[in-house]
N, C-alpha and C positions, 0 to 999 in steps of 0.2 A: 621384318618390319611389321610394326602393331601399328592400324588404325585405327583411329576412335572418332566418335563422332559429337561436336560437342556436346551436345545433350546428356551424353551417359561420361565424357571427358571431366564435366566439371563437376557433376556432383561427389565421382570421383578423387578428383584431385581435392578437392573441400576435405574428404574423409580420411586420405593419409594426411594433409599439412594439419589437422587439426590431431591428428593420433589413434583415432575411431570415432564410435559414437559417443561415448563414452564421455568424452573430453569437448563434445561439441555442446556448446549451449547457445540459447536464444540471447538478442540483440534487442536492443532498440528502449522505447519507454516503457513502462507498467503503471496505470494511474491506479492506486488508492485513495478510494475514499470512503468516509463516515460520514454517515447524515438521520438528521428523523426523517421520518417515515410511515407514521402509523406505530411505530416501534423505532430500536434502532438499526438499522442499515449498514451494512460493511458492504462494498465492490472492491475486488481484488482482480485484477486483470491476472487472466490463465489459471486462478484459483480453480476452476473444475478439470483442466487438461491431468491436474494431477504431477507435472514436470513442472512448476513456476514456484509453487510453493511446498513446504513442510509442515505438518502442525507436529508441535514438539513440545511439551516441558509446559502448557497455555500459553504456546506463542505460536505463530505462522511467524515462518522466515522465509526469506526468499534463497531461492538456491545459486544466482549468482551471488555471490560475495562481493562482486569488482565492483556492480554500480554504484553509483552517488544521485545524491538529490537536485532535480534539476528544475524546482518550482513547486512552491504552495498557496495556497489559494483556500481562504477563511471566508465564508459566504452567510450572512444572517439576514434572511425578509429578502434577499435577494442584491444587498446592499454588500459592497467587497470590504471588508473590514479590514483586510490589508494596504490599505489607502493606495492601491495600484501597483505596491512593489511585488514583481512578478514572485520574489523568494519569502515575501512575507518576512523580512527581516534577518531570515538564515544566513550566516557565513558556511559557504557551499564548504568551505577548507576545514571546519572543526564539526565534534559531532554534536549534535542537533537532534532533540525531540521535542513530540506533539503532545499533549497528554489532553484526552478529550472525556470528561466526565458526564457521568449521566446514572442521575442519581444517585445512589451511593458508594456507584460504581464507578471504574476508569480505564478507560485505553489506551495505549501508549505507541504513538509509531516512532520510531526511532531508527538512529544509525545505530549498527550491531560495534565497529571498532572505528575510534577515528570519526571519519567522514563517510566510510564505507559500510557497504550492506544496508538494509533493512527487516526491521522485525516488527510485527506488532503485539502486543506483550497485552493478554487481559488478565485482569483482577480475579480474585473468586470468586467473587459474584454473577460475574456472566462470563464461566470458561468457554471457550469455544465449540468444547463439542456440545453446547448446548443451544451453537445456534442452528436457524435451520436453512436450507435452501428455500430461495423463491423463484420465482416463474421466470427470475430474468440472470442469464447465463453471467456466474462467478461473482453471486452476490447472495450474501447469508441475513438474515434479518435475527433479534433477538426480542423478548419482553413485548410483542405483539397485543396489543389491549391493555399494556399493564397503565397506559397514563402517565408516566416520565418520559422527559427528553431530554436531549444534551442542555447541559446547564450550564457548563465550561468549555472552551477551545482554549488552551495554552500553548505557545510557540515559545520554547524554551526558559520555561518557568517565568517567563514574560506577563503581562495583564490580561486579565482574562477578553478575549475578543470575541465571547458570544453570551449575551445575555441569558437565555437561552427563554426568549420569548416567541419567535419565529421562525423552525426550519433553517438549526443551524448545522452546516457544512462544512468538511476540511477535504482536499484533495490534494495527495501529497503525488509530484511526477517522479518516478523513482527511473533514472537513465544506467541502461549495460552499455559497457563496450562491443 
């Protein structure tokens, strides 16, 4: 007879019922968000861990595939442009994207199929590996001094919900199982 003690029992047991490491991913929310900044701003929650995200093809995808969208949030001058609907208008059940312009550029947070996944997809004008890190953990800045900002917030090809007069923000909650 084997004893175990739970401490070294469960992490165990975790690692056969899930198949190895392999098969085991993270849970819970990921907030992305875009914003000015001096420039423009991307935060990707686990973006530096290097296991949250992929940059692939000018996109970062996320490596679970299950999650769905579970709240957006359109911020200008500090004002909620989503007149308080926590989804900002999204049907959580079809797929749904953001497209956030800045200057003659544009970024796209999207569901990858369905309602499922998320991707954020940039234009060629500001591909990603051209942004860079800043001082603050899982956040890339681009066009730093260049004098644009976001000009556009679109929520499914919807009206535009950011002038883009004052420190306009989108924060997408992206939830795994």
């Amino acid at each position: 007879m084997c004893k175990l003690t739970l401490t070294t029992s469960l992490p165990l047991g975790i690692l056969l019922l899930c198949g190895g490491p392999a098969r085991m991913e993270a849970s819970g929310d990921t907030p992305i968000t875009i914003k000015d900044g001096g420039s423009i701003l991307l935060y990707a929650g686990g973006l530096d861990d290097g296991k949250t995200w992929k940059a692939i093809r000018g996109e970062l995808r996320h490596l679970n595939a299950t999650g769905v969208l579970s709240g957006v949030k359109v911020v200008e001058a500090g004002a909620d442009r989503c007149a308080g609907d926590a989804k900002c208008g999204v049907d959580l059940y079809q797929h749904w994207t953001i497209q956030v312009n800045y200057g003659a550029a544009s970024l796209t947070i999207a569901s990858v199929s369905a309602n499922k996944g998320v991707h954020v997809r940039f234009s060629r004008y500001i591909p990603f590996a051209k942004w860079r890190k800043t001082a603050n953990a899982d956040e890339r800045a681009f066009g730093h001094g260049d004098g644009l900002h976001i000009t556009g917030i679109a929520v499914n090809n919807g009206p535009n919900l950011c002038a883009g007069k004052d420190g306009c923000e989108v924060t997408v909650i992206y939830t795994t199982p």
